[in-house]
C-alpha positions as CSV (number, residue, x, y, z in Angstrom):
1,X,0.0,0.0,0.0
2,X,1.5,3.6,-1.0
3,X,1.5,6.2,1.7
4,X,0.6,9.6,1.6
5,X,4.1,10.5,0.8
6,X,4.5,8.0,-1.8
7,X,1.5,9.1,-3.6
8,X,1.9,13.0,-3.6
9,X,4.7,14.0,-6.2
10,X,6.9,16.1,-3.8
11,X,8.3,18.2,-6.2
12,X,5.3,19.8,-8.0
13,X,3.1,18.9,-4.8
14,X,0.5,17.3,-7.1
15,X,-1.5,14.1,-6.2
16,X,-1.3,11.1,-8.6
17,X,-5.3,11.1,-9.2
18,X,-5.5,7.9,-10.7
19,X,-3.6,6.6,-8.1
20,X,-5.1,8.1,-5.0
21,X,-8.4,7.0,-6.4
22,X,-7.6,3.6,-6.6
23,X,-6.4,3.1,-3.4
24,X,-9.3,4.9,-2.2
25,X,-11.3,2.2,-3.8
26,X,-9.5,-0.5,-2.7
27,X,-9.3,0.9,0.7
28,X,-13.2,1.4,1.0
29,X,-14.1,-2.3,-0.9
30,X,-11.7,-3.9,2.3
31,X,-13.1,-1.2,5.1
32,X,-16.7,-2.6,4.0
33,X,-15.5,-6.7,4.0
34,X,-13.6,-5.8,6.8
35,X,-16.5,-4.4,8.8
36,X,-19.6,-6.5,7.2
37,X,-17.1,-10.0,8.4
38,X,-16.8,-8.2,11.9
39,X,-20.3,-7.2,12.3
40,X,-21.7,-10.8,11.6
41,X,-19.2,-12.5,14.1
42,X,-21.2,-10.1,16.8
43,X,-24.7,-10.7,15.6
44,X,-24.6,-14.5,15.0
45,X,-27.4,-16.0,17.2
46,X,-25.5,-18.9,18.4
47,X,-22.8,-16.4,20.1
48,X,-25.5,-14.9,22.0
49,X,-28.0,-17.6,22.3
50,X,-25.4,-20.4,23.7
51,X,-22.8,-18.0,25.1
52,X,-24.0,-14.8,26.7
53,X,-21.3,-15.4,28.9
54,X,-18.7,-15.3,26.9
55,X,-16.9,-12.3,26.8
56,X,-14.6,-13.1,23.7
57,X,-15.0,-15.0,20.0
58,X,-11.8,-16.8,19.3
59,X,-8.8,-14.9,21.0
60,X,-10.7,-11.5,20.3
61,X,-12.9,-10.2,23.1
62,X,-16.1,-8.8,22.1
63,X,-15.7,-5.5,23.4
64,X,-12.6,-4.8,21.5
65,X,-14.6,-6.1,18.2
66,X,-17.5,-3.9,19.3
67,X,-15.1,-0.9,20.1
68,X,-13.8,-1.0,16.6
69,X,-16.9,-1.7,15.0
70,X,-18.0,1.8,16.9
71,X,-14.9,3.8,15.5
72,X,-15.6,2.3,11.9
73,X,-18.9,3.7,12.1
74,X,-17.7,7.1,13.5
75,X,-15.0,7.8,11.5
76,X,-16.5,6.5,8.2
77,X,-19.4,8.9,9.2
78,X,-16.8,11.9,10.0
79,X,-14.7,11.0,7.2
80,X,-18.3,11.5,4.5
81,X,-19.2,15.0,5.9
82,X,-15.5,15.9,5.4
83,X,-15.8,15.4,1.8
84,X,-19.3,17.0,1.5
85,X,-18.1,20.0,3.0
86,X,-16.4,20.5,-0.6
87,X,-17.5,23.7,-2.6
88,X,-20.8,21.5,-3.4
89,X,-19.9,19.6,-6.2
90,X,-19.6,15.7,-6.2
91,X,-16.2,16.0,-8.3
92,X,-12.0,16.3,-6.7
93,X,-11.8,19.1,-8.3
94,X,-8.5,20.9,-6.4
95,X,-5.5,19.8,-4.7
96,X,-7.2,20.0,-1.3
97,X,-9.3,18.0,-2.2
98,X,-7.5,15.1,-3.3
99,X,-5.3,15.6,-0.3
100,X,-8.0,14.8,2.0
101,X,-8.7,11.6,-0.2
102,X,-4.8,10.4,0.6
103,X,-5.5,11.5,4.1
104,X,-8.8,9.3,4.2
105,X,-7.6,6.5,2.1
106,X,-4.3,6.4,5.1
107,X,-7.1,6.4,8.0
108,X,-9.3,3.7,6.2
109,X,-6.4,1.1,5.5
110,X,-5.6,1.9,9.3
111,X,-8.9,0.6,10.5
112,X,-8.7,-2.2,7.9
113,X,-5.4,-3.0,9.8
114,X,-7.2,-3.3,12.5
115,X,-9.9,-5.0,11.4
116,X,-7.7,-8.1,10.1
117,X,-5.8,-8.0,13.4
118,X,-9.7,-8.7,14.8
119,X,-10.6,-11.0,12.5
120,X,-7.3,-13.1,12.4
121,X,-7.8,-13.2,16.1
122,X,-11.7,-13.9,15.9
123,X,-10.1,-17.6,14.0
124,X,-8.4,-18.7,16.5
125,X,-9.5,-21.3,18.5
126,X,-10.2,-20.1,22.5
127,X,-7.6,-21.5,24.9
C-alpha cells in the first residue's frame, strides 16, 4: 500500500489522481468486507444464544470487536461529511481535495489494519 508521501509527487506537490483514487477504492471495498465480516461474528445468534457469557470469540474479546466496530462507524461517518463539506460539487476538483482523499484512504487502510488484526484473532480457537 503507498502512503501519503508516496503518492503525492513532492516536487510539484500534485496528487497522482489515478492513483489516489484507486487506493481509495480498494481501501473502502476492504473497510466494508472488513467491517460486514466483523459485524456478523457479533450478531450471530449462536454467540449470544449459547454463550451470553462469553466475553470473547476466538482470541478476540467482544468488546474490542464492538469498540472497533463503533470507530468504523464514526469515523466512516466523520470522514463522508468531510468530503461533503467541498464547494458543493460531487467531483475532486483541487489539490485539497484530493489531499483529504490520501488523508482518508491512510485512516481507512488503518482501521482495515485493525480489522484483520480482529478478524485473524476472531479464527483462533479459545484456549
Amino acid at each position: 500500500m503507498k502512503t501519503h508521501f508516496e503518492v503525492i509527487n513532492s516536487s510539484s506537490d500534485e496528487v497522482n489522481v489515478d492513483r489516489a483514487l484507486k487506493n481509495w477504492i480498494k481501501a473502502v471495498a476492504t473497510f466494508h468486507e472488513c467491517y460486514s465480516k466483523l459485524a456478523a461474528h457479533m450478531s450471530q445468534k449462536e454467540l449470544h444464544r449459547h454463550m451470553p457469557k462469553f466475553l470473547y470469540v476466538g482470541q478476540c474479546s467482544k468488546r474490542q470487536i464492538t469498540t472497533l466496530l463503533k470507530r468504523m462507524g464514526s469515523e466512516l461517518e466523520r470522514l463522508i461529511q468531510d468530503m461533503d463539506r467541498g464547494e458543493g460539487t460531487n467531483q475532486l476538483s483541487t489539490p485539497m481535495d484530493f489531499r483529504k482523499l490520501v488523508q482518508h484512504t491512510c485512516l481507512l487502510n488503518r482501521l482495515n489494519d485493525q480489522a484483520r488484526i480482529r478478524l485473524h484473532l476472531i479464527s483462533q480457537p479459545a484456549s
